[in-house]
PDB file with one MODEL, atoms N, CA, C and O in Angstrom:
MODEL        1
ATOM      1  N   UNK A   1      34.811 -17.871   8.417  1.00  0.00           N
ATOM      2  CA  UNK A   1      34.110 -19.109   8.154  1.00  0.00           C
ATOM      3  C   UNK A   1      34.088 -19.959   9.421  1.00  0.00           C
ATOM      4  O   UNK A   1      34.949 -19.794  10.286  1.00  0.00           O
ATOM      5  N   UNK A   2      33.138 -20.845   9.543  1.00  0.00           N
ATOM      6  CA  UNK A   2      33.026 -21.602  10.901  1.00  0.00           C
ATOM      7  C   UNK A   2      33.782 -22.709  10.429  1.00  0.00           C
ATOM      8  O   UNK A   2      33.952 -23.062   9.262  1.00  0.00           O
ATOM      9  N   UNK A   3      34.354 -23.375  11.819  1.00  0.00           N
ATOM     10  CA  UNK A   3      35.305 -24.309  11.836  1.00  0.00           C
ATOM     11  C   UNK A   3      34.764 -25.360  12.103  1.00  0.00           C
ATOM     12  O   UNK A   3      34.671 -25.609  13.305  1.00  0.00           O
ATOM     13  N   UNK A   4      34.062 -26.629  10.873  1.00  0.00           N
ATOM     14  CA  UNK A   4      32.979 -27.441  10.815  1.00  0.00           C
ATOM     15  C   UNK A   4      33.585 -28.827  12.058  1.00  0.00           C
ATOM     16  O   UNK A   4      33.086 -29.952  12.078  1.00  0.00           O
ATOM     17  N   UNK A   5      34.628 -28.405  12.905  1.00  0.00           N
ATOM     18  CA  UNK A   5      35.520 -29.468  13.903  1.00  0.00           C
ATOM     19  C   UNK A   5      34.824 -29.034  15.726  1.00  0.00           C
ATOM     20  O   UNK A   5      34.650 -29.618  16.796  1.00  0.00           O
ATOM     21  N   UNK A   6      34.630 -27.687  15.146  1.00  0.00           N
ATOM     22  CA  UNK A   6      33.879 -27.178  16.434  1.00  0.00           C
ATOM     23  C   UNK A   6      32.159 -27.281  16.697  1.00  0.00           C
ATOM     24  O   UNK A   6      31.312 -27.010  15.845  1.00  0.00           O
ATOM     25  N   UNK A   7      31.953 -27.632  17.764  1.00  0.00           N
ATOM     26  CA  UNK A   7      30.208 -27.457  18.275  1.00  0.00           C
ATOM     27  C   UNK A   7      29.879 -26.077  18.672  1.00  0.00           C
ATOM     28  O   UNK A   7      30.447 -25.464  19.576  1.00  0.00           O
ATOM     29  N   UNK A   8      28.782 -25.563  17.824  1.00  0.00           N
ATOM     30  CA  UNK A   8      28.039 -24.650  18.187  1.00  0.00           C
ATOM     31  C   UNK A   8      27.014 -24.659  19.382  1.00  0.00           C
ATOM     32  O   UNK A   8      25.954 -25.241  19.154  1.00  0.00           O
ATOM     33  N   UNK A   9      27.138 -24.249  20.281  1.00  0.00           N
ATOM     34  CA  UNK A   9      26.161 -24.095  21.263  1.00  0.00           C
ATOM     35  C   UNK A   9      24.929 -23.504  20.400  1.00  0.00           C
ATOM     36  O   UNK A   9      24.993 -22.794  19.397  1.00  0.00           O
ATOM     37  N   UNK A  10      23.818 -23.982  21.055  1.00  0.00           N
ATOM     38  CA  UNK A  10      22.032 -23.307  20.660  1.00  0.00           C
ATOM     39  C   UNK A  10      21.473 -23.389  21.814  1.00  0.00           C
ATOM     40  O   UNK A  10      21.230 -24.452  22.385  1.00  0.00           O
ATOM     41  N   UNK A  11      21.156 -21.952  22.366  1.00  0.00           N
ATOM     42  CA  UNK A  11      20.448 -21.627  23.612  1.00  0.00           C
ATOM     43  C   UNK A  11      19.321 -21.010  23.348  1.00  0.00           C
ATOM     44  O   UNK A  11      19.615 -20.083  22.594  1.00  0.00           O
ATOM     45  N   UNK A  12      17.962 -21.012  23.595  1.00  0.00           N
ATOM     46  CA  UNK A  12      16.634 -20.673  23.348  1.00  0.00           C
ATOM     47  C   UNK A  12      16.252 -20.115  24.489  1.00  0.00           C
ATOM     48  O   UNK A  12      15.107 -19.671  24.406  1.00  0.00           O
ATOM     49  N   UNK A  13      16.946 -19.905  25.906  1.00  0.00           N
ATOM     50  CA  UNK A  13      16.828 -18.884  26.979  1.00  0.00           C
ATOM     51  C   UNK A  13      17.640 -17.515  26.703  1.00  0.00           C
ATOM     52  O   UNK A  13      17.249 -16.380  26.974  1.00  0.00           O
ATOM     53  N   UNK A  14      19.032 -17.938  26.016  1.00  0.00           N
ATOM     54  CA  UNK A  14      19.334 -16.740  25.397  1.00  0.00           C
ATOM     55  C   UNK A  14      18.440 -16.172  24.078  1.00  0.00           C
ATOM     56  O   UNK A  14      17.899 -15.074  24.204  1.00  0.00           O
ATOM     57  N   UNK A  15      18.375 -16.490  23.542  1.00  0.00           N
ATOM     58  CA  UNK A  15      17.228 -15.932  22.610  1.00  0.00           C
ATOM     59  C   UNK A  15      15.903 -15.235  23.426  1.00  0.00           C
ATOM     60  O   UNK A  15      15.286 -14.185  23.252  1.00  0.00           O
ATOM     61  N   UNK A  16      15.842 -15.784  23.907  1.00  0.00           N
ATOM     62  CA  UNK A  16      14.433 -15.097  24.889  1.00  0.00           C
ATOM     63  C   UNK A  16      14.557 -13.923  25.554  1.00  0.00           C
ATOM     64  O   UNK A  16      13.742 -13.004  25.628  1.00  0.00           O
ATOM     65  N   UNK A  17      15.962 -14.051  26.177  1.00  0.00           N
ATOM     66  CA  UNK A  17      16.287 -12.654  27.211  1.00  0.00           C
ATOM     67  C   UNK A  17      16.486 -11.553  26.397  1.00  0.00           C
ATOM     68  O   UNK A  17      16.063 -10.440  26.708  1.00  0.00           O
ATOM     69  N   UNK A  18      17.275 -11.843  25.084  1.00  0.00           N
ATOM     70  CA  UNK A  18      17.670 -11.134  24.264  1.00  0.00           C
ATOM     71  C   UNK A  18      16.434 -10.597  23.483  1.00  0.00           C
ATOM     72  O   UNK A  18      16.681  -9.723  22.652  1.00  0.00           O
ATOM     73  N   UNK A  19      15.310 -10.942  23.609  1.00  0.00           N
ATOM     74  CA  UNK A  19      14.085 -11.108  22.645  1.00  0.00           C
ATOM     75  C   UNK A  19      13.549  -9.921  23.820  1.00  0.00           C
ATOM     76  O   UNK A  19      13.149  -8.815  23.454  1.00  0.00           O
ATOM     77  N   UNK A  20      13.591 -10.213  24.853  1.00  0.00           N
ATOM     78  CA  UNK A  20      12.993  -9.519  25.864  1.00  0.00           C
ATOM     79  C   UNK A  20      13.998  -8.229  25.855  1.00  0.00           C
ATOM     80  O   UNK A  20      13.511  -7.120  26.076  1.00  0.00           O
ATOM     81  N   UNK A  21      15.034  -8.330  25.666  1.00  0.00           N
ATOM     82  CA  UNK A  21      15.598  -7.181  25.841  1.00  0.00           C
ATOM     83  C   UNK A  21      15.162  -6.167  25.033  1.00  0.00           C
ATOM     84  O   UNK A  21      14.556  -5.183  25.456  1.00  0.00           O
ATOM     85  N   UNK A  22      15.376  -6.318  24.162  1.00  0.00           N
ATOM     86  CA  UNK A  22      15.043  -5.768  22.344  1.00  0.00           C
ATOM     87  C   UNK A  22      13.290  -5.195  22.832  1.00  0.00           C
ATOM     88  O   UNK A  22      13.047  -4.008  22.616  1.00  0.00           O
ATOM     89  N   UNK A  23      12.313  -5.958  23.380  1.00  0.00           N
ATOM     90  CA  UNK A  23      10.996  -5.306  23.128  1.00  0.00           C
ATOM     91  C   UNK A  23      10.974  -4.177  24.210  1.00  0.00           C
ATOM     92  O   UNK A  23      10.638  -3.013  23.990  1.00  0.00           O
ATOM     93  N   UNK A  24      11.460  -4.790  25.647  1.00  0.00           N
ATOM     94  CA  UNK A  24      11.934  -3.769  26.778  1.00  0.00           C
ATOM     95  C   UNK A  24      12.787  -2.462  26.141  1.00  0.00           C
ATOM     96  O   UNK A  24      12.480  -1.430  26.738  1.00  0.00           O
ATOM     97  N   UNK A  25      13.451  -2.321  25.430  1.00  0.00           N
ATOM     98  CA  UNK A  25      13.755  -1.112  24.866  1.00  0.00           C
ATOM     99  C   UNK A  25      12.440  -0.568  23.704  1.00  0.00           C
ATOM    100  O   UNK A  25      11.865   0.517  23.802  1.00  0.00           O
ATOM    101  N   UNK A  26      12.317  -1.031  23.227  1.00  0.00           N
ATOM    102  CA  UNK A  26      11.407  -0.567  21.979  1.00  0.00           C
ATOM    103  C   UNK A  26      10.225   0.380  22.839  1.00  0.00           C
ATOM    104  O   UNK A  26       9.916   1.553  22.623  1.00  0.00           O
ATOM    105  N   UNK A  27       9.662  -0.607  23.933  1.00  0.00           N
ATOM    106  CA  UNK A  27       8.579   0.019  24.906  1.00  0.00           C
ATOM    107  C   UNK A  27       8.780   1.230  25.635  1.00  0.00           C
ATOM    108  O   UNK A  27       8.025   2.141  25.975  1.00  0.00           O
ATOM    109  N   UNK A  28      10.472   0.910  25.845  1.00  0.00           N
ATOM    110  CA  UNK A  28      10.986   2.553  26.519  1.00  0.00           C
ATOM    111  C   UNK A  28      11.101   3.590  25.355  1.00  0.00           C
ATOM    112  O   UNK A  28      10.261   4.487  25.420  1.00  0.00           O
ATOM    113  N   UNK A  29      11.815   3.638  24.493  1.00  0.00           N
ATOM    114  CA  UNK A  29      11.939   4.220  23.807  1.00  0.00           C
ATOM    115  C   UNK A  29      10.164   4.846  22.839  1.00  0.00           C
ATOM    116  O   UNK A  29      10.041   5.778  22.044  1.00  0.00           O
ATOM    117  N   UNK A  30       9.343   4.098  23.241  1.00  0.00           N
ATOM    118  CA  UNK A  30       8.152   4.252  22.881  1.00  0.00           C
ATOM    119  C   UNK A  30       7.245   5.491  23.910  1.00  0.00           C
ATOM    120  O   UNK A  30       6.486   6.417  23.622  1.00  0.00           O
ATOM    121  N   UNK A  31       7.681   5.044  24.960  1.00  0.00           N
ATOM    122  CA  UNK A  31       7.192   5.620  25.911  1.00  0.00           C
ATOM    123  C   UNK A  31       7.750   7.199  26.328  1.00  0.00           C
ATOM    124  O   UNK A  31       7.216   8.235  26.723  1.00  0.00           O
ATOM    125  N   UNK A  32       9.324   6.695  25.961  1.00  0.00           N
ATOM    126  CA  UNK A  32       9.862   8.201  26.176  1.00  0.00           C
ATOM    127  C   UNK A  32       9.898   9.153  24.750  1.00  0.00           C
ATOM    128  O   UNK A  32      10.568  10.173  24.913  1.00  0.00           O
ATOM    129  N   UNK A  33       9.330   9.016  23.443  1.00  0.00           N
ATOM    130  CA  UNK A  33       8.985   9.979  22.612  1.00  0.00           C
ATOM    131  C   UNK A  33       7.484  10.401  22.887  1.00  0.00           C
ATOM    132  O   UNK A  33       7.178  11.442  22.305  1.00  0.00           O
ATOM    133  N   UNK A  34       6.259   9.697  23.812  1.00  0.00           N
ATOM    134  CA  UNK A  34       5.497  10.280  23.862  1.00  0.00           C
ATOM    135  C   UNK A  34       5.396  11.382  25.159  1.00  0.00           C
ATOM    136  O   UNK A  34       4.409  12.098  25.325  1.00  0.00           O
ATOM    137  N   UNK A  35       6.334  11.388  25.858  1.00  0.00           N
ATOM    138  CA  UNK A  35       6.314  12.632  27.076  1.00  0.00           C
ATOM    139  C   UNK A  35       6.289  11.675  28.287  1.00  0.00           C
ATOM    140  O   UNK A  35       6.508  12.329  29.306  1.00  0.00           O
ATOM    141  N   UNK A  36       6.034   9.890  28.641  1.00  0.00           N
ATOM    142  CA  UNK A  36       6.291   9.185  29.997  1.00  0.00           C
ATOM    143  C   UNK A  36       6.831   9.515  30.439  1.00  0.00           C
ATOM    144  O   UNK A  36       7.380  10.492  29.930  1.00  0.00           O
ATOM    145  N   UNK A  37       7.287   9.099  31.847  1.00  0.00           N
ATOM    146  CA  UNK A  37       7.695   8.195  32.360  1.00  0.00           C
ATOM    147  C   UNK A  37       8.156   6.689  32.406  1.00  0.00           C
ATOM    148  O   UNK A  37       7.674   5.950  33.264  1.00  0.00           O
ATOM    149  N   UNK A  38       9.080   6.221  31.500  1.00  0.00           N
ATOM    150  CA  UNK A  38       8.795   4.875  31.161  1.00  0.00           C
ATOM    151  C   UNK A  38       9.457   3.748  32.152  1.00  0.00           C
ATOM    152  O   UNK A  38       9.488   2.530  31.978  1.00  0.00           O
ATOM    153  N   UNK A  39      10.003   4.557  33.299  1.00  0.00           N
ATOM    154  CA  UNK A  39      10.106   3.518  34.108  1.00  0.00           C
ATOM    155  C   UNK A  39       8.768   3.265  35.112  1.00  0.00           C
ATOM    156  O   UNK A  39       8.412   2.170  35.546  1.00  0.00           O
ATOM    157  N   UNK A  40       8.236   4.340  35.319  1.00  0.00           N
ATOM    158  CA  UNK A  40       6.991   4.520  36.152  1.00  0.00           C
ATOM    159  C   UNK A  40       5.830   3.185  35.581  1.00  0.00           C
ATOM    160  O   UNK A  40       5.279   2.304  36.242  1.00  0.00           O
ATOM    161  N   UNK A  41       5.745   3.580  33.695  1.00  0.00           N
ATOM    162  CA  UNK A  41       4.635   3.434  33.111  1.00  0.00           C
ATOM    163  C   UNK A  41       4.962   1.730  32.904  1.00  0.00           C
ATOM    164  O   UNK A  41       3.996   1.090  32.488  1.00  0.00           O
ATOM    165  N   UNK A  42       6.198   0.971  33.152  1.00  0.00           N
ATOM    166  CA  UNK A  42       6.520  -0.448  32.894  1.00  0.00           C
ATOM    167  C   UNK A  42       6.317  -0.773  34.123  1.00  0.00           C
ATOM    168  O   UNK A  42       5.602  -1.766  34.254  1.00  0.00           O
ATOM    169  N   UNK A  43       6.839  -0.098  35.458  1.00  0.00           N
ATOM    170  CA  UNK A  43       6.572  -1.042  36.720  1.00  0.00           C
ATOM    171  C   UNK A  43       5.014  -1.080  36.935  1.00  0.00           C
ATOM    172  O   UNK A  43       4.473  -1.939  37.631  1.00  0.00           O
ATOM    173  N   UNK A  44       4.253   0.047  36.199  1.00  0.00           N
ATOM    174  CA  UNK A  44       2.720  -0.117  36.830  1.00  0.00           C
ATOM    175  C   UNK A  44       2.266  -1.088  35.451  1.00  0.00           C
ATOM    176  O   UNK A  44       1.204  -1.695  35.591  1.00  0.00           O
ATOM    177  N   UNK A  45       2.750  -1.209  34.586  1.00  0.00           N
ATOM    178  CA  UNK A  45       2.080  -2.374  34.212  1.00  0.00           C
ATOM    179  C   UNK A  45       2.297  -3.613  34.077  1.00  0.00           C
ATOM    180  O   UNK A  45       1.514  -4.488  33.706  1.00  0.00           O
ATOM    181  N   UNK A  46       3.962  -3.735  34.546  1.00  0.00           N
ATOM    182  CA  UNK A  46       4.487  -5.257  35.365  1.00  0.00           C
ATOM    183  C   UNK A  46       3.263  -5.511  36.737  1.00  0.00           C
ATOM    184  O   UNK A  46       2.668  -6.557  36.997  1.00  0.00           O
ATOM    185  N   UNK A  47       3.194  -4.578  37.232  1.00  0.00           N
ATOM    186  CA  UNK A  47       2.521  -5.021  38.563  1.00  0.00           C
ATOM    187  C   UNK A  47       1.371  -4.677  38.785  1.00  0.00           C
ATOM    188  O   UNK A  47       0.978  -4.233  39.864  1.00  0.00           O
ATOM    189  N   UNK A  48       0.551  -4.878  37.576  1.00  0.00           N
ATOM    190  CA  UNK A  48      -1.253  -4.480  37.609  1.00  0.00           C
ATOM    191  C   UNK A  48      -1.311  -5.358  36.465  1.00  0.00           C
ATOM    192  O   UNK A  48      -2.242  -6.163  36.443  1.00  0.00           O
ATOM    193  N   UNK A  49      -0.288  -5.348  35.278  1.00  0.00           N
ATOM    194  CA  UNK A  49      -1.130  -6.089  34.211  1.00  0.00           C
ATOM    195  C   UNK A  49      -2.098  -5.339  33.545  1.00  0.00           C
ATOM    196  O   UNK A  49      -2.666  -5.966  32.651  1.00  0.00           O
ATOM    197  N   UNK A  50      -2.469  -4.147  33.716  1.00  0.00           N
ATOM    198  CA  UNK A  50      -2.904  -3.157  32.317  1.00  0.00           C
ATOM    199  C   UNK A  50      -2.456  -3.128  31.894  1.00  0.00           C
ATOM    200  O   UNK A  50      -1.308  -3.238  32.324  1.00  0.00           O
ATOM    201  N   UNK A  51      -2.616  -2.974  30.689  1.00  0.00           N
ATOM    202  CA  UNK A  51      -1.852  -2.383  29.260  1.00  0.00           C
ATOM    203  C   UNK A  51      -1.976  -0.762  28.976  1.00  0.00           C
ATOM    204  O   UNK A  51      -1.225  -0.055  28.304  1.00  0.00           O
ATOM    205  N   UNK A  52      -3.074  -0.430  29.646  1.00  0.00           N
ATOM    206  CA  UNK A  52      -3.383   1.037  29.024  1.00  0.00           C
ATOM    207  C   UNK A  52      -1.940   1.849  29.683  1.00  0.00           C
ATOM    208  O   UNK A  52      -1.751   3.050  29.492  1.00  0.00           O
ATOM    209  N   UNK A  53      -0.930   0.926  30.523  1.00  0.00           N
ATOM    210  CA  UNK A  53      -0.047   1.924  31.258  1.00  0.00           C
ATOM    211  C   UNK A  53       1.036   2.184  30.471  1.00  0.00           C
ATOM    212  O   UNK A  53       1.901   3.007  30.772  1.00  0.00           O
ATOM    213  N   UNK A  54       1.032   1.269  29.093  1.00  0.00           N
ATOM    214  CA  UNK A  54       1.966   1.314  27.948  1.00  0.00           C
ATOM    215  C   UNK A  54       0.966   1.916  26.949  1.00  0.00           C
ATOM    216  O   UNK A  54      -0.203   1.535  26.890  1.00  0.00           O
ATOM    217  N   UNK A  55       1.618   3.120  25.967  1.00  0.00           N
ATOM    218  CA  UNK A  55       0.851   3.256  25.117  1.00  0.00           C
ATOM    219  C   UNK A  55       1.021   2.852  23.628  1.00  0.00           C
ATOM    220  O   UNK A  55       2.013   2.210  23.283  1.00  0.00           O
ATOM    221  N   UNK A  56      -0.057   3.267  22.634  1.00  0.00           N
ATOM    222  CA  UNK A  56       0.077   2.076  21.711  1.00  0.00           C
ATOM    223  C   UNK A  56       1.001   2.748  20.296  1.00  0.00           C
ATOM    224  O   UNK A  56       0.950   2.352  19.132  1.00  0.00           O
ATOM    225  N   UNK A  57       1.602   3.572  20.716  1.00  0.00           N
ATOM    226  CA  UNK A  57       2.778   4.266  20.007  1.00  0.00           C
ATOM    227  C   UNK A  57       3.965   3.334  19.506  1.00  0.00           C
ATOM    228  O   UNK A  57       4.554   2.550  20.250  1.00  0.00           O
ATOM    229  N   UNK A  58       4.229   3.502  18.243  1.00  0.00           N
ATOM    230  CA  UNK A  58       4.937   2.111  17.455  1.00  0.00           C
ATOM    231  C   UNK A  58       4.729   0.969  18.160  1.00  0.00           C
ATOM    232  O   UNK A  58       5.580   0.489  18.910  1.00  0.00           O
ATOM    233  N   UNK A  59       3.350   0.371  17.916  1.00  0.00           N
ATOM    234  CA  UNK A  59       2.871  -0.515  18.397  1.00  0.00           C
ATOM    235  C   UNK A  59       3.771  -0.989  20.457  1.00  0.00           C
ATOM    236  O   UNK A  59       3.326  -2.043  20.910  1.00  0.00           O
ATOM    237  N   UNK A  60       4.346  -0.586  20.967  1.00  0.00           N
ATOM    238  CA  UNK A  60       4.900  -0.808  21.778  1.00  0.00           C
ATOM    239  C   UNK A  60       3.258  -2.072  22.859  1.00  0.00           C
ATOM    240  O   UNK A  60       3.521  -3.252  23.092  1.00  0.00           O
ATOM    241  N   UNK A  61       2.107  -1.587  23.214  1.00  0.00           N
ATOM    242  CA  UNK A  61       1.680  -1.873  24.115  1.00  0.00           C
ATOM    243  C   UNK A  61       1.199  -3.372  23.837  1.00  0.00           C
ATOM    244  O   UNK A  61       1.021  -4.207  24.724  1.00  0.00           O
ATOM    245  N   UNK A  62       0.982  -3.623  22.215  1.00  0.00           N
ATOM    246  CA  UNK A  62       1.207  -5.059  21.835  1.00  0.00           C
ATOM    247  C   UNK A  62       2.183  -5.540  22.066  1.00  0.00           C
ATOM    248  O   UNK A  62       2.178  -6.684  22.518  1.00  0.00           O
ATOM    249  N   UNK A  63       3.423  -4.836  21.838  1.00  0.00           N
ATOM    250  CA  UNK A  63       5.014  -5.635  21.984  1.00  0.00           C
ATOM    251  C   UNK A  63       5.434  -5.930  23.529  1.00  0.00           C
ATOM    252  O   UNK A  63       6.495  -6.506  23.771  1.00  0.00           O
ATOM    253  N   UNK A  64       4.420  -5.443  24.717  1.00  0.00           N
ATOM    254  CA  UNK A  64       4.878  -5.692  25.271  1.00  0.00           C
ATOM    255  C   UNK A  64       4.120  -7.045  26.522  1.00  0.00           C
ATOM    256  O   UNK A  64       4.547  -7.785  27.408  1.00  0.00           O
ATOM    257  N   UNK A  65       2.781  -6.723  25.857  1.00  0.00           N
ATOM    258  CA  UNK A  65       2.057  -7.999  26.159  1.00  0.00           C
ATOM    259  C   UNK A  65       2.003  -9.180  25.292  1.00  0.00           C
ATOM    260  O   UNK A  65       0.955  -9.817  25.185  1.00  0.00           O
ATOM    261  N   UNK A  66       3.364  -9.598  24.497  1.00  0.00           N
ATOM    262  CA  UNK A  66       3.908 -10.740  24.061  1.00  0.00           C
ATOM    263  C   UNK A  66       4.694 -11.448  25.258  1.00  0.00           C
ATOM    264  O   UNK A  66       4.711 -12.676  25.346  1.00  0.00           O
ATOM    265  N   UNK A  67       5.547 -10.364  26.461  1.00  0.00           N
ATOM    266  CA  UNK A  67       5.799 -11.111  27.179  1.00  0.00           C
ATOM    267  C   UNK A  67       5.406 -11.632  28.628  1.00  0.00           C
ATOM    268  O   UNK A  67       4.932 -10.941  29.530  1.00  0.00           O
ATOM    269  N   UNK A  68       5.742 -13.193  28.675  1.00  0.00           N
ATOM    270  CA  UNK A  68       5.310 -13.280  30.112  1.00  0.00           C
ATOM    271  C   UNK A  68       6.001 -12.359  31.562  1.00  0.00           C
ATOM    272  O   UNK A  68       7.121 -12.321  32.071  1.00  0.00           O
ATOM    273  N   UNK A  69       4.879 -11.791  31.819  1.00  0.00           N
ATOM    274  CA  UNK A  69       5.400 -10.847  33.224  1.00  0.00           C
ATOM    275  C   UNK A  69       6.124 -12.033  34.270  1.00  0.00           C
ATOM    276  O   UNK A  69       7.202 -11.488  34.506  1.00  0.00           O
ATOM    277  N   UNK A  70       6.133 -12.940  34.793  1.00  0.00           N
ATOM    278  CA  UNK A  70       6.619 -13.287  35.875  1.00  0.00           C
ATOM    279  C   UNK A  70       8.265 -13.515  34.723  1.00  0.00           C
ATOM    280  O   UNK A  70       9.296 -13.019  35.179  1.00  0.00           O
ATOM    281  N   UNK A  71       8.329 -14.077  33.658  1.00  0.00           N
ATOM    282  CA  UNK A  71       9.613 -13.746  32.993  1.00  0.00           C
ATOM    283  C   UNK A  71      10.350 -13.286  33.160  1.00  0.00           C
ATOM    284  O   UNK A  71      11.443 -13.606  33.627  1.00  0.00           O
ATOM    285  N   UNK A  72       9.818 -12.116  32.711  1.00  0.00           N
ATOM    286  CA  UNK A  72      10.175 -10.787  32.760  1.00  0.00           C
ATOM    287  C   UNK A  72      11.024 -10.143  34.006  1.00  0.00           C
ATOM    288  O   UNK A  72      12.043  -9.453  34.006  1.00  0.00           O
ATOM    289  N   UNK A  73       9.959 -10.786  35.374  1.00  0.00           N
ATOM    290  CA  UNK A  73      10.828 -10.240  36.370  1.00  0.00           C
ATOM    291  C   UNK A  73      11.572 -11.023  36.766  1.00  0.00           C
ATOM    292  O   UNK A  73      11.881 -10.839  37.943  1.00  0.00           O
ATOM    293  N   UNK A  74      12.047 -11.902  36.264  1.00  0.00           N
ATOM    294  CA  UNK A  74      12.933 -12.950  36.491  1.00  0.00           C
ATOM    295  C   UNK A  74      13.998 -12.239  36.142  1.00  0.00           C
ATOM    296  O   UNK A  74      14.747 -11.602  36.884  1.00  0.00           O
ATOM    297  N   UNK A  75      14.043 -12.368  34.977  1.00  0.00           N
ATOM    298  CA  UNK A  75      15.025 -11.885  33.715  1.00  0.00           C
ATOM    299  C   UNK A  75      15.665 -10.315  34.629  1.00  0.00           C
ATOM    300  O   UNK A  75      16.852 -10.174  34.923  1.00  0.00           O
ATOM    301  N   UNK A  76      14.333  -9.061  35.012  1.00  0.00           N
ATOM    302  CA  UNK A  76      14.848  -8.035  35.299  1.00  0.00           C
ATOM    303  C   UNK A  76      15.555  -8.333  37.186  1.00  0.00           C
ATOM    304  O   UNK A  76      16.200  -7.352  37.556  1.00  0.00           O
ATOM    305  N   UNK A  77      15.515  -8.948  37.760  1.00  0.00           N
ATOM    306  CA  UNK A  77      16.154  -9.494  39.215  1.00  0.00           C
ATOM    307  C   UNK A  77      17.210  -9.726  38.474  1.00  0.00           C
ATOM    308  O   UNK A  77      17.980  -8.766  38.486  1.00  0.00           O
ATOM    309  N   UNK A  78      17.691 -10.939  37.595  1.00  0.00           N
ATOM    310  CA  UNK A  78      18.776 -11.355  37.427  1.00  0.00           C
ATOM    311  C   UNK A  78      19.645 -10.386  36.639  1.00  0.00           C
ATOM    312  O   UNK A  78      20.765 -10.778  36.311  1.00  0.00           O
ATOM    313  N   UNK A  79      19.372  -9.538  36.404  1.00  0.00           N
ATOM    314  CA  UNK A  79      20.570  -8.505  35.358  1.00  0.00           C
ATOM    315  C   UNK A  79      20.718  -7.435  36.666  1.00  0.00           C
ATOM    316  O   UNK A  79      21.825  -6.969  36.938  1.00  0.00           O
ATOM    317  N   UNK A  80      19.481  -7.075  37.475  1.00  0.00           N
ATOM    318  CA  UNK A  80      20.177  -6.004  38.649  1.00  0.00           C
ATOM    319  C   UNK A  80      20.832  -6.426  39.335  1.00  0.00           C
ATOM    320  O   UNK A  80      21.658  -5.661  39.834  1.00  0.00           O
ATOM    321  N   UNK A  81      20.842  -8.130  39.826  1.00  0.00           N
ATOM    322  CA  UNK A  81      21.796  -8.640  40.491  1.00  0.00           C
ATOM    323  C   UNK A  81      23.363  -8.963  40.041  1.00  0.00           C
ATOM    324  O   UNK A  81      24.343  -8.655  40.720  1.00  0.00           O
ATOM    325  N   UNK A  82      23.393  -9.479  39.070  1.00  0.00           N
ATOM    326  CA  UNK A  82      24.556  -9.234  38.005  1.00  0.00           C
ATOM    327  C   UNK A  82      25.295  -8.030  38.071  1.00  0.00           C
ATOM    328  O   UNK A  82      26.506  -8.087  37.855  1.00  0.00           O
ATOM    329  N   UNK A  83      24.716  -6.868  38.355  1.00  0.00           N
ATOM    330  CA  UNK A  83      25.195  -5.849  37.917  1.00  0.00           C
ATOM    331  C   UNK A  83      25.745  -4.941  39.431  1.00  0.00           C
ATOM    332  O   UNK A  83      26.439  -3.937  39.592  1.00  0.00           O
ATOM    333  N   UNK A  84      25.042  -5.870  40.353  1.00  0.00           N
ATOM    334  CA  UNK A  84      25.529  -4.887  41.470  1.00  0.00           C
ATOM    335  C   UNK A  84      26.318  -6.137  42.189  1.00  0.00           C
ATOM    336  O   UNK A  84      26.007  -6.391  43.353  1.00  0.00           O
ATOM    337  N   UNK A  85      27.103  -6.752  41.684  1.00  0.00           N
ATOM    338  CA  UNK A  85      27.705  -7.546  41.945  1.00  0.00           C
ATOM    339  C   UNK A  85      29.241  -7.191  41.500  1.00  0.00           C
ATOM    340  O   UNK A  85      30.138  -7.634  42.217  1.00  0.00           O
ATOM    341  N   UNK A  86      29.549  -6.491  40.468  1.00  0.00           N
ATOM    342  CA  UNK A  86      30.471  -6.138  40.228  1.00  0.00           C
ATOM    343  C   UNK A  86      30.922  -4.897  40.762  1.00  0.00           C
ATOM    344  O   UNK A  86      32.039  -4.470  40.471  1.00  0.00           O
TER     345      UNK A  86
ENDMDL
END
C-alpha cells in the first residue's frame, strides 16, 4: 500500500522514453519476423523519413511514425552515452 505521508513523483519525459522504448522494440521485433535488417531498416528511416523502410507488419510502420524523429535521436544519443559510460 502507498504511504499517503510520502510524494509521488509524475514524470511525462519518463513516460515518453518509456513509450518510445516499447514502440522501438515492437518495430524491431516487427521487422525481424519479416526477414530485415532492423537496425539497417530504422536508421534509413530515422534519416530519410520514409516509412516504406519500416514495414507494415503488426502495424509497426504506423507505430513508428507516432514518434518524433529528432526525439527519438535524442532519446537514442542519450542511452548510448549512458551506457558507454559505465
Amino acid at each position: 500500500m502507498l504511504d499517503p505521508n510520502k510524494t509521488i513523483q509524475f514524470s511525462l519525459k519518463d513516460d515518453r522514453e518509456e513509450a518510445t522504448r516499447q514502440t522501438l522494440v515492437a518495430v524491431y521485433d516487427a521487422l525481424v519476423e519479416k526477414g530485415y535488417n532492423p537496425i539497417n531498416q530504422i536508421v534509413g528511416y530515422i534519416l530519410s523519413e520514409d516509412p516504406t523502410y519500416i514495414t507494415t507488419h503488426n502495424n509497426a510502420r504506423s507505430l513508428i511514425r507516432r514518434l518524433d524523429r529528432d526525439e527519438l535521436l535524442q532519446d537514442l544519443v542519450k542511452v548510448y552515452l549512458k551506457s558507454s559510460k559505465k
